[in-house]
Phi, psi and omega in degrees: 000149209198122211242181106224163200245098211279290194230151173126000179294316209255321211199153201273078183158153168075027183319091186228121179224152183241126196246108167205163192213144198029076182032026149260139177223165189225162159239147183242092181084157155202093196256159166316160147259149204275348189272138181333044221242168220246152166056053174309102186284165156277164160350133167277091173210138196287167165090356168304326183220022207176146199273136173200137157259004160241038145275120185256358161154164200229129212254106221267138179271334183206165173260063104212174234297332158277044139212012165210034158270016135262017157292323144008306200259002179264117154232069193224123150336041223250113163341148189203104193256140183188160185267150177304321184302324201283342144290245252303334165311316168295313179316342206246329166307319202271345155265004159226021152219168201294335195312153181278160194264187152272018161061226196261349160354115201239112196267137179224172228286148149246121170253161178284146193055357200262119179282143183252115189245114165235112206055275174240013205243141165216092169270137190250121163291084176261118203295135174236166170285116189189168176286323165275112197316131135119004201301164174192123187283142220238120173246127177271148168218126170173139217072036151087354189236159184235105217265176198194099170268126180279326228046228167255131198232161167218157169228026174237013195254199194274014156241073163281332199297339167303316149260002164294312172270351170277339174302296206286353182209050175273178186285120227265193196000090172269142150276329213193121187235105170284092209251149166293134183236052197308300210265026174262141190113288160310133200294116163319126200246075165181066129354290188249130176270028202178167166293306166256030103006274189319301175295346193277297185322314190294338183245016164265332175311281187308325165294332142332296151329101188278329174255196171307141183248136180264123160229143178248117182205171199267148180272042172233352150329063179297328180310308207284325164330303182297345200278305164309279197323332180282324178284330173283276156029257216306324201261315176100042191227137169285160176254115201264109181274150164257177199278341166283308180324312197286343179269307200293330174297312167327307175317280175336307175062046183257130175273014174286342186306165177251118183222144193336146178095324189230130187078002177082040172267117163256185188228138194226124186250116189275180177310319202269003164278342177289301188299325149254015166277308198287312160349298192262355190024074140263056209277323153333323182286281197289330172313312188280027187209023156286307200311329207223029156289192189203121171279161172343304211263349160289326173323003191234311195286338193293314202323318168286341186232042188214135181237152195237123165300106179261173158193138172337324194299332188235046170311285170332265180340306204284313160303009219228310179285348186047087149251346163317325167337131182034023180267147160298151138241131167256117153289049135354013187245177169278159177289345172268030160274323206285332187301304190312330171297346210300331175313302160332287179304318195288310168307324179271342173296302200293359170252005182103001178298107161318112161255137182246130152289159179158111167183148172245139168316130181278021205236174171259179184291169210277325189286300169285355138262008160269333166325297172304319158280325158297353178262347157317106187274050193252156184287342180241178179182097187256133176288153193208145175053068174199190194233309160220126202268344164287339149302315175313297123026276197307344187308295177216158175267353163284002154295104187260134167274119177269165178236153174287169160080347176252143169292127181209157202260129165293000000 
């Protein structure tokens, strides 16, 4: 067995690896890259774009778009593995937002633990802890050796016990451990050290807090959704979803999620999501979720005893609506999302609107991949999706530095 790495040697983003043995391969992810670049092509791999049968499938770890956002462009027949929420989750993404979609894809199921036999390959799904619902760490086996992919991993969010348990039962003779190295290196993002953290703080905001409190946050995030609907709880405030957010939970289908209806979770349709159901007559999309809307023009009386899953995009509506009047803001992302915003933030400073920062991070901490590598019994330890890989390096002396694009024996 014999591996390389396209992208992700160099940079936090664009995961893409290619595996292969007794002249068959498989790939473990093929994401976007996060830096700006204009016309992504795909991976230089045969069968993607061009008939090859012995690319025998391609293996998604998690929805989101820098590790399947290029499926889209492979237009070759190639399997395609992903956990079921996580296609409905992209599916729900790629219409109501610029995120890329699955083309014509035809996706077939990962479960946790159920091992998957393809040719000479037998990958095993072990389900993990991460900000992205449906995650999944990848174990490759074939030729007698075993390969260990982390994707993206955490070990503070409300499925920690996941990686908890994977510390305490990880997977024997790995030869090769592909491991994520997000925060190292990087100016820490953890304030808060945990999810509920995040919630005890949110709900010191909101009892402050005279009007609506605004949290911007991603709506795929299910842990922090749940962080919010518990802060409302906790506050004595309803939780107001916009309508892509109240579909990606529906999508998750977690009953720990706040889904409409329940617990006094209402749906808020802004202009430009409206505008793209009647565009597609999705008119279905708005139909299930009429019993528990909340309209514009309810939005001002609502406002003192109510918090809204926000994003900039829906400034407007909400000023439109004049609810604003003594409202909050919260920020809930990483912080170089929020940087990206700035017209937006000088408009909501300027109407008197406050920001608080409060967020944990989806990655795990400096701490918590040493942890992951020391409990990984494997001989190798190649780093991925990071910036500094000579930090990474400082982990273990079982760390090898890869360049992308080259071939090396498992």
């Amino acid at each position: 067995m014999r591996c390389r790495i396209h992208r992700g040697c160099h940079e936090i983003g664009g995961n893409c690896v290619e595996v292969e043995s007794q002249g068959k391969r498989i790939v473990l992810d093929i994401g976007l890259p996060l830096k700006d670049e204009q016309d992504v092509s795909v991976p230089d791999i045969n069968g993607l774009t061009s008939a090859d049968d012995s690319l025998l499938g391609i293996f998604i770890s998690h929805p989101h778009p820098d590790h399947y956002g290029l499926l889209g462009k492979i237009t070759e027949p190639v399997p395609v593995y992903m956990g079921e929420a996580s296609r409905r989750i992209i599916d729900v993404s790629a219409f109501f937002t610029p995120l890329p979609s699955l083309g014509k894809t035809e996706t077939q199921i990962l479960t946790d633990r159920q091992p998957i036999h393809s040719g000479p390959f037998t990958v095993t799904p072990h389900r993990i802890d991460h900000s992205a619902y449906d995650s999944y760490c990848l174990l490759v086996e074939a030729d007698g050796k075993r390969l260990f992919y982390s994707g993206d991993v955490r070990g503070h969010g409300r499925n920690a016990h996941l990686f908890d348990d994977l510390i305490r039962n990880p997977p024997q003779d790995i030869e090769v451990f592909i491991c994520e190295g997000t925060q190292i290196g990087r100016d820490p993002d953890f304030a808060y050290p945990d999810e509920q953290s995040v919630a005890d703080e949110m709900v010191k905001v909101f009892n402050k807090t005279e009007g609506m409190c605004l949290v911007w946050c991603s709506g795929q995030n299910i842990d922090r959704l749940i962080s919010v609907r518990d802060a409302c709880q906790r506050s004595g405030r309803q939780l107001i979803l916009d309508m892509y957010t109240a579909e990606i939970v529906r999508a998750a289908d977690d009953d720990a999620g706040p889904k409409p209806g329940k617990e006094g979770v209402t749906v808020f349709l802004p202009y430009g999501q409206k505008q793209k159901i009647k565009r597609e007559k999705a008119f279905h999309i708005s139909n299930r979720h009429y019993p528990h809307r909340i309209y514009p023009e309810a939005l001002a009386e609502a406002a003192s005893n109510s918090a809204m899953v926000f994003r900039p995009s829906m400034l407007r509506d909400l000023d439109r609506a004049k609810c604003l009047s003594g409202a909050s803001l919260i920020s809930s992302l990483w912080s170089g999302y929020v940087h990206r915003s700035h017209k937006e933030l000088d408009q909501m400073e300027a109407l008197g609107i406050e920001r608080t920062h409060i967020h944990t991070s989806g990655h795990a901490t400096v701490d918590e991949l040493r942890k992951f590598v020391d409990a990984i019994p494997a001989r190798r330890v190649i780093p991925i999706h990071l910036e500094d890989r000579d930090g990474f390096a400082e982990l273990s002396d079982r760390v090898e530095i890869k360049n992308d694009h080259e071939w090396w024996e498992v």
